[in-house]
C-alpha beads as a LAMMPS data file, in Angstrom:
LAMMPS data file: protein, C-alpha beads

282 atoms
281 bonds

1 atom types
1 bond types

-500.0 500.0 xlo xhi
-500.0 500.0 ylo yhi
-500.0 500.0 zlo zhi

Masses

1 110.0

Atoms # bond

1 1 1 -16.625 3.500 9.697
2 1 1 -19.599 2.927 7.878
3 1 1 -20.425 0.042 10.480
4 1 1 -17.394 -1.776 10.044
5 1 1 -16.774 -3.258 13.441
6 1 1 -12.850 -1.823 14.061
7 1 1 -12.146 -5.167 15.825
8 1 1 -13.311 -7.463 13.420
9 1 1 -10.602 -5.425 10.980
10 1 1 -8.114 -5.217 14.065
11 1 1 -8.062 -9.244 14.727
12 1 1 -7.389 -9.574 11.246
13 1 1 -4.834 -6.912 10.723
14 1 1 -2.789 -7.414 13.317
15 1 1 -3.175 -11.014 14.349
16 1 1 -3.740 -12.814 11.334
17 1 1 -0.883 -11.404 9.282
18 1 1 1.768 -11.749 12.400
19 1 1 0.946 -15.596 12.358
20 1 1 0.226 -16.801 8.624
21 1 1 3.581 -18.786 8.208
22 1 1 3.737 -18.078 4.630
23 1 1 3.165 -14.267 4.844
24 1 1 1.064 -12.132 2.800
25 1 1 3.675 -10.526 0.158
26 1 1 4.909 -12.675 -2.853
27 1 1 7.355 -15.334 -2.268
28 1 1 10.350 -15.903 -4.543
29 1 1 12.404 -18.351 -2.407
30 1 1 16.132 -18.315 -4.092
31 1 1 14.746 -16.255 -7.589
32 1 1 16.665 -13.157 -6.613
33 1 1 16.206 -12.172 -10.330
34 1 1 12.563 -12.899 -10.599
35 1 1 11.640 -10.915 -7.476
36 1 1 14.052 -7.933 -8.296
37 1 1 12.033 -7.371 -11.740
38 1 1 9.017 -7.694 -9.673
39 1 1 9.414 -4.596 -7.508
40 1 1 11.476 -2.891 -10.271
41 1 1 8.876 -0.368 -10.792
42 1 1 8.900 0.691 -7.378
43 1 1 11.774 1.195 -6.851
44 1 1 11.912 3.780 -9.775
45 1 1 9.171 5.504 -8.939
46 1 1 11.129 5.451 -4.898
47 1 1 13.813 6.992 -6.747
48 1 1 12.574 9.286 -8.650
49 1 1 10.344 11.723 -5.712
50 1 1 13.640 10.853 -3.064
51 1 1 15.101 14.185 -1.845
52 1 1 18.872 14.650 -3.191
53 1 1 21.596 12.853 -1.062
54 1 1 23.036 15.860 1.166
55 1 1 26.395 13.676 2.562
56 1 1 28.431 11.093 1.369
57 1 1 26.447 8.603 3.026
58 1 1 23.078 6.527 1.868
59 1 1 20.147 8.350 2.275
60 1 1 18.675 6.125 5.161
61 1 1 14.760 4.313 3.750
62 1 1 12.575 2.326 6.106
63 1 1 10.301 0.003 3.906
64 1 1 7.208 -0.458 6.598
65 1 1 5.734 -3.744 5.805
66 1 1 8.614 -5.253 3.677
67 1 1 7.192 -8.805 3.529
68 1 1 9.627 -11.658 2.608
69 1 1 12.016 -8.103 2.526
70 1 1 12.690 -8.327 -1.399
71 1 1 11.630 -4.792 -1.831
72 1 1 13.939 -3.642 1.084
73 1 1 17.080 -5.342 -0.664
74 1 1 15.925 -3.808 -4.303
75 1 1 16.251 -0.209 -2.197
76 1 1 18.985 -1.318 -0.643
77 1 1 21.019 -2.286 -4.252
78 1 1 19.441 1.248 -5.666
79 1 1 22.264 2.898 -3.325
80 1 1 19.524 3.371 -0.653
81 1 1 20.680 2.390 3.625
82 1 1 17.170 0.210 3.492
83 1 1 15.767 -0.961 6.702
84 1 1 12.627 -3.164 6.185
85 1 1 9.986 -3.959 9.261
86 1 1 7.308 -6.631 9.469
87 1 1 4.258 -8.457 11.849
88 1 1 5.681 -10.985 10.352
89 1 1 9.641 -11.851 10.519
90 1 1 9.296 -15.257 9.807
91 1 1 8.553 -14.658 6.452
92 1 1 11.932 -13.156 5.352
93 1 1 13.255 -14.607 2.788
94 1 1 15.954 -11.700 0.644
95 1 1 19.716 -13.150 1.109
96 1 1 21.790 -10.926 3.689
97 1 1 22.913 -8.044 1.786
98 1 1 25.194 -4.738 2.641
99 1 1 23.037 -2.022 3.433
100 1 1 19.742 -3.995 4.687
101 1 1 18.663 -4.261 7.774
102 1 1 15.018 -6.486 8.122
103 1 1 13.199 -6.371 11.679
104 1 1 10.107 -7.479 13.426
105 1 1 7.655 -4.511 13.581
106 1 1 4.512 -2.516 12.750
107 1 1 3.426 0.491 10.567
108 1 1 0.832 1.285 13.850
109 1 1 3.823 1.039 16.224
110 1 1 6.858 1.631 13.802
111 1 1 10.279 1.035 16.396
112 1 1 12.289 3.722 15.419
113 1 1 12.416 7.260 17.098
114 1 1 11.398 10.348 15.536
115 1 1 13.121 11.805 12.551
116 1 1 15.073 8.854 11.769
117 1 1 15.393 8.569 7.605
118 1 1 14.908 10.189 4.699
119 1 1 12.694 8.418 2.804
120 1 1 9.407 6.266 4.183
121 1 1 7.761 3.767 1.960
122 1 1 5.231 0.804 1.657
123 1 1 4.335 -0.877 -1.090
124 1 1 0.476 -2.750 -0.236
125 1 1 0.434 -2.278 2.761
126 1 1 -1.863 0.607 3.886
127 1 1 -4.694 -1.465 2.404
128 1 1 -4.305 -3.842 5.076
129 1 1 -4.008 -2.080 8.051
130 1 1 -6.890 -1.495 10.764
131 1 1 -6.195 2.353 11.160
132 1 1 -4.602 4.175 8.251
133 1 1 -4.682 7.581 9.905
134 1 1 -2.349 6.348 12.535
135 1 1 -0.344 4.141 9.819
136 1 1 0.413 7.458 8.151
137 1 1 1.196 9.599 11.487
138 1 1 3.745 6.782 12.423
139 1 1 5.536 7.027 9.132
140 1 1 5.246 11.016 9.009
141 1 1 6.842 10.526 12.558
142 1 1 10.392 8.819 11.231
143 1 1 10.509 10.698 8.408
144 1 1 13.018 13.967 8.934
145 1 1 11.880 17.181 7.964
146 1 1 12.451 17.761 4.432
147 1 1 11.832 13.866 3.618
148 1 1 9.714 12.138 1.571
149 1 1 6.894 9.556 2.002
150 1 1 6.117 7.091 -0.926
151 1 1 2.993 4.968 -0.748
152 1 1 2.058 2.146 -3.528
153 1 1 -1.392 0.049 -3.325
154 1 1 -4.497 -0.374 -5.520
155 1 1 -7.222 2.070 -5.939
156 1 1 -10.091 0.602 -4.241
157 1 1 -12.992 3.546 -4.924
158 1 1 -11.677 3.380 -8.786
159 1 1 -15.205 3.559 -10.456
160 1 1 -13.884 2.536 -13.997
161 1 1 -11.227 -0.625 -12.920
162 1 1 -14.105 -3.031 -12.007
163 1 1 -15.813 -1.727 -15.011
164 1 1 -12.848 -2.079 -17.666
165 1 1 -11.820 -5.523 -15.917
166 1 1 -15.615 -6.700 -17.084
167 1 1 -14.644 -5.732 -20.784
168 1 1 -11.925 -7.880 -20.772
169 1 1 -12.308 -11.260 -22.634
170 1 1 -10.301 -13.095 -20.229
171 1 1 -12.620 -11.613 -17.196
172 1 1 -15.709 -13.365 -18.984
173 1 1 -14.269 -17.080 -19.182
174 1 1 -13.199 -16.630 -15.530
175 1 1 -16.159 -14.355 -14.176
176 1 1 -18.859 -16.188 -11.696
177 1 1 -22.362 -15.421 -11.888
178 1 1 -23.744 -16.590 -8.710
179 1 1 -22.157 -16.069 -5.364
180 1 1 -21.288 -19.474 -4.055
181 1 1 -20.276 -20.929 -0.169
182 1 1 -16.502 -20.081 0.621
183 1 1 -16.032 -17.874 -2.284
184 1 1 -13.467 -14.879 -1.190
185 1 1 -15.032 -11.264 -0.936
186 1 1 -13.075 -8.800 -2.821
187 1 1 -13.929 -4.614 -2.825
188 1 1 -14.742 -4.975 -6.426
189 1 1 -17.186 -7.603 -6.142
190 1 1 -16.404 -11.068 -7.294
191 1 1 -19.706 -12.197 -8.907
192 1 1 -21.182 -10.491 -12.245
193 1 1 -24.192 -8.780 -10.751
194 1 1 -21.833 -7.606 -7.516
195 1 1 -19.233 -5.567 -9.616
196 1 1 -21.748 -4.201 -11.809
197 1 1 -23.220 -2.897 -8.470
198 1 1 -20.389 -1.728 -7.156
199 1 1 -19.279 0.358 -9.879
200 1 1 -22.007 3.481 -9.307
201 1 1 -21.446 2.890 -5.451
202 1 1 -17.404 3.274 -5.925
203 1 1 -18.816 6.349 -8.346
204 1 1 -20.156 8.128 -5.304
205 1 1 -17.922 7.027 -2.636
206 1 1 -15.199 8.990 -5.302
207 1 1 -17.549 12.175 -5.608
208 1 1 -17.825 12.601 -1.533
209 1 1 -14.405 12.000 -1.320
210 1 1 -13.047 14.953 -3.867
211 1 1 -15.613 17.189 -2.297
212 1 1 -15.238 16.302 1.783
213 1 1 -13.056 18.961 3.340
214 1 1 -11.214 16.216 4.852
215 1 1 -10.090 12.756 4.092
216 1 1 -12.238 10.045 5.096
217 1 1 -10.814 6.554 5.273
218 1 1 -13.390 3.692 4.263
219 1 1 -12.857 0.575 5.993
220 1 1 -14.733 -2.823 5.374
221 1 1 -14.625 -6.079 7.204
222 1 1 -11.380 -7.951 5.516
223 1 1 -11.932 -11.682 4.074
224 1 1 -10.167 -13.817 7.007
225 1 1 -9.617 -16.886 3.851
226 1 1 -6.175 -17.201 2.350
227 1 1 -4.524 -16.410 0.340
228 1 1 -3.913 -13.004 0.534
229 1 1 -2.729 -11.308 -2.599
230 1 1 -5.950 -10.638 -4.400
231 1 1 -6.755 -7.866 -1.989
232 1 1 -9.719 -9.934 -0.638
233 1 1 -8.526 -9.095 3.002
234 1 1 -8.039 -5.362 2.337
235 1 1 -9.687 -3.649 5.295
236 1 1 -9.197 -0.027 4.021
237 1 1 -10.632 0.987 0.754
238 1 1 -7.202 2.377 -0.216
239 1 1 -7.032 5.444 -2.778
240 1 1 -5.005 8.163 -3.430
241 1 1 -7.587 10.829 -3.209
242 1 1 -7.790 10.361 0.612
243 1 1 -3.591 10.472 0.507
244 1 1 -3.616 13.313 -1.533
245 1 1 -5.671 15.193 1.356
246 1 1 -4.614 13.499 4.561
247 1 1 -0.672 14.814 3.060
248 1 1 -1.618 18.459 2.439
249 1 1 -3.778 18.912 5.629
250 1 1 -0.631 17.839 7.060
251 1 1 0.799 20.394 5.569
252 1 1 3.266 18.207 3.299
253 1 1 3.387 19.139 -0.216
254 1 1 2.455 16.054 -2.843
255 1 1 4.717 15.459 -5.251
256 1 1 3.393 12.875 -7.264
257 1 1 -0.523 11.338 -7.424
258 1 1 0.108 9.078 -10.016
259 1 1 2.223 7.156 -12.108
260 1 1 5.034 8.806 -14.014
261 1 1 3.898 9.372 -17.365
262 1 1 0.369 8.900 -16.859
263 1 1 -2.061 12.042 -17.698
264 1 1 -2.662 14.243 -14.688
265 1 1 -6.240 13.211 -13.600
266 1 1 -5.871 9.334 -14.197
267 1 1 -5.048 8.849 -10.747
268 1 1 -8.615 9.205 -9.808
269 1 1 -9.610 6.019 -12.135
270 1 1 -6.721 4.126 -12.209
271 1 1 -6.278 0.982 -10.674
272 1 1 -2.911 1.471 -8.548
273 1 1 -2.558 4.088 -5.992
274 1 1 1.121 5.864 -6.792
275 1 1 1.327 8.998 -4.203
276 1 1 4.532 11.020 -2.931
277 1 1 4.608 13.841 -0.353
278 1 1 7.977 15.600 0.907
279 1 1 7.254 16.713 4.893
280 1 1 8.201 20.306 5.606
281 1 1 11.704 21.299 6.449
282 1 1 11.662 22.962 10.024

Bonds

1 1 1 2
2 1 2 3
3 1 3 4
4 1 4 5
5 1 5 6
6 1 6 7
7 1 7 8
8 1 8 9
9 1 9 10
10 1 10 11
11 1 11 12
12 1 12 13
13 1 13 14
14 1 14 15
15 1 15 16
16 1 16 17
17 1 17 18
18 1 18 19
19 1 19 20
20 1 20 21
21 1 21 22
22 1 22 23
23 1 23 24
24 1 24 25
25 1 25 26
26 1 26 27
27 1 27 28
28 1 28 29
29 1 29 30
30 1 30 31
31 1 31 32
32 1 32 33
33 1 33 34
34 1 34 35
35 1 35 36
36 1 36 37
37 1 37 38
38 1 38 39
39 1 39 40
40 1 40 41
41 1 41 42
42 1 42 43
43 1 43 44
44 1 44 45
45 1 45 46
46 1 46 47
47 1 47 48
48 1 48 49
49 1 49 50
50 1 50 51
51 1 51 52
52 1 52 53
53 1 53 54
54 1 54 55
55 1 55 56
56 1 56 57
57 1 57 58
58 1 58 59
59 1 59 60
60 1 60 61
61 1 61 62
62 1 62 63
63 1 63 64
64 1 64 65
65 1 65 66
66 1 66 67
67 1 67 68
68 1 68 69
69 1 69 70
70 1 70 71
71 1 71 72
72 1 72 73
73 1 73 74
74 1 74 75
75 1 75 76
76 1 76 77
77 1 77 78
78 1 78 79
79 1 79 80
80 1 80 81
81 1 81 82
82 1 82 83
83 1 83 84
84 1 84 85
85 1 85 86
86 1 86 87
87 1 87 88
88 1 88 89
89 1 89 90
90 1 90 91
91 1 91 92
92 1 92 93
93 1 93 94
94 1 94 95
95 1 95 96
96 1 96 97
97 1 97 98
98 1 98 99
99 1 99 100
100 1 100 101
101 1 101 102
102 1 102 103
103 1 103 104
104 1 104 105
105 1 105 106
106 1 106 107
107 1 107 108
108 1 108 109
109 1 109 110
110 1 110 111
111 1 111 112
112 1 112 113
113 1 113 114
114 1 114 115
115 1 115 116
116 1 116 117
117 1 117 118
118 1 118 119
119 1 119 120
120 1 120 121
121 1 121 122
122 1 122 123
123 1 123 124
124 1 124 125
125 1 125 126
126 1 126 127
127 1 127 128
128 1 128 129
129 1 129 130
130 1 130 131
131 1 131 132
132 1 132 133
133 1 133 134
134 1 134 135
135 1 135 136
136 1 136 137
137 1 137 138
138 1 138 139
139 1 139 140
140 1 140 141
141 1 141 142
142 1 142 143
143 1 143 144
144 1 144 145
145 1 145 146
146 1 146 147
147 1 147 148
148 1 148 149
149 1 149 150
150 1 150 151
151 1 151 152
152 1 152 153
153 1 153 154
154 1 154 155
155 1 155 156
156 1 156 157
157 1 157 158
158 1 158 159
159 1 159 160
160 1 160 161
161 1 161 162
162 1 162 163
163 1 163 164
164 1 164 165
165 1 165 166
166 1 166 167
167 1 167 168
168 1 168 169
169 1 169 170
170 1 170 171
171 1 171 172
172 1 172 173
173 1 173 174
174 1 174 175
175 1 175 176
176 1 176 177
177 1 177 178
178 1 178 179
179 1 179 180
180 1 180 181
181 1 181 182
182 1 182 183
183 1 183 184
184 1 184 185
185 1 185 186
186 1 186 187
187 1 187 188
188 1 188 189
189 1 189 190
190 1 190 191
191 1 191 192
192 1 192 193
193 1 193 194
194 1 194 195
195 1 195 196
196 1 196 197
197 1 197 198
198 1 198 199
199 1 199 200
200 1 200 201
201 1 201 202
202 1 202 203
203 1 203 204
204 1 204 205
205 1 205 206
206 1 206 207
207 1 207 208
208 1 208 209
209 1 209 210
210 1 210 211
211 1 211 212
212 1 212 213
213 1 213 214
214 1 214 215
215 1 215 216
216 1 216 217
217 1 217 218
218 1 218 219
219 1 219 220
220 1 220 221
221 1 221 222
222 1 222 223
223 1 223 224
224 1 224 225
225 1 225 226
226 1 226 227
227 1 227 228
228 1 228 229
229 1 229 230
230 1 230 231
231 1 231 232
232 1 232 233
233 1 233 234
234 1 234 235
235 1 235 236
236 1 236 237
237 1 237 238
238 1 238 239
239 1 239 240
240 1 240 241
241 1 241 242
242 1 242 243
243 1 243 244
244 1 244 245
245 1 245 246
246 1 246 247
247 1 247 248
248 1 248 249
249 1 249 250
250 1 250 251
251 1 251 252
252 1 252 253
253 1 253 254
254 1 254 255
255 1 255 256
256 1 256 257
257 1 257 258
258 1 258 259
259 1 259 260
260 1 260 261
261 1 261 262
262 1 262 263
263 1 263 264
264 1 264 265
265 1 265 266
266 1 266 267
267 1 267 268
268 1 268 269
269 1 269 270
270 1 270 271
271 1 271 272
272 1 272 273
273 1 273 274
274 1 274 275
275 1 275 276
276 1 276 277
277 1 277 278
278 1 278 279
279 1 279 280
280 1 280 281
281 1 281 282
């Protein structure tokens, strides 16, 4: 864990997030419209790796870590039987809809039994969690055989994002040069000098990963600060190379890495983590 005290991540992860009032996904309040375009691309990319619909029913979709549960009642109007879970159930806010169910619960500890719907997903979540290995075991656990598992987050061990953000004119009116007390601690860097370091560093942490034999989840120590949407307290440095492998040594087979429409190797660069695996059928 590269030093990266597990129960400095751990307090964090699992206490913070289960008592920040305002929770740690967007809020729309009453904009049903506003947050329905927001997770619009999710939910296409959802639908377009879910397995075929073998009844006449829904095809049953847990959302693990469904925030205010927007994203659980955008699955749920897609057609999908959407059941959302989070540390956090004070934070729901999505109006009481047919078809969604929202719950207190965790990805570590998810409160379903085994085999219980066809589609998992989680949209930036994995980033936050204290042990992804077991995140992904739990949701490989619900998911029936012949199922799929979507996961959506950044790319944290992208070598060119921190790079192309610094080419951006925008970037250099906002960008801070010297470090300075109480200022938030992203995985890119926040300073100048820090993502500039960080880019050959993200450069080799990419190489060891495409070349390990396994997948090696790289935790840091989370920013305890709000707020929490900048990725500041992400204690996993998600990517989708580590997916990629943790899925197939699992024996699932990946159906998507990337994006739709994106060229086939982008996903190592790119700045989003879009990855899709379908569990074997028994």
């Amino acid at each position: 864990m590269l030093g990266v005290e597990r129960t400095q991540v751990k307090h964090l992860a699992e206490g913070l997030y289960h008592s920040e009032p305002r929770g740690v996904r967007p809020s729309f309040g009453t904009d049903r419209d506003g947050a329905l375009r927001y997770y619009a691309r999710f939910v296409d990319f959802v639908r377009r790796v879910s397995p075929p619909s073998t009844g006449p029913g829904r095809l049953r979709l847990l959302d693990v870590g469904c925030g205010s549960g927007w994203s659980t009642l955008a699955l749920a109007l897609e057609g999908y039987d959407a059941s959302g879970i989070d540390l956090n159930a004070r934070a729901f806010e999505a109006p009481s809809a047919e078809h969604l169910h929202l719950r207190e619960g965790s990805v570590l500890e998810i409160p379903f039994p085994d085999e219980t719907f066809d589609v998992v997903v989680s949209y930036q979540v994995i980033e936050h969690v204290s042990a992804p290995q077991k995140a992904l075991m739990e949701m490989a656990r619900v998911c029936c055989s012949g199922g799929v598992v979507c996961i959506v987050g950044p790319n944290l061990v992208s070598p060119l994002h921190p790079v192309l953000y610094l080419l951006r004119p925008s970037s250099w009116r906002r960008m801070t040069y010297r470090r300075k007390p109480g200022m938030p601690s992203h995985p890119y860097g926040n300073t100048l000098s820090e993502r500039l370091a960080l880019a050959p560093l993200r450069t080799a942490q990419l190489i060891r990963k495409l070349f390990g034999q396994r997948p090696h989840f790289t935790m840091r120590v989370p920013d305890a600060e709000p707020p929490f949407h900048s990725d500041n307290d992400a204690s996993y440095l998600c990517n989708p190379t580590d997916l990629i492998k943790w899925f197939k040594w699992a024996g699932w087979r990946v159906l998507r890495k990337g994006r739709h429409g994106r060229p086939p190797l982008s996903y190592l660069v790119a700045g989003g983590t879009w990855v899709a695996a379908r569990k074997p059928e028994r």
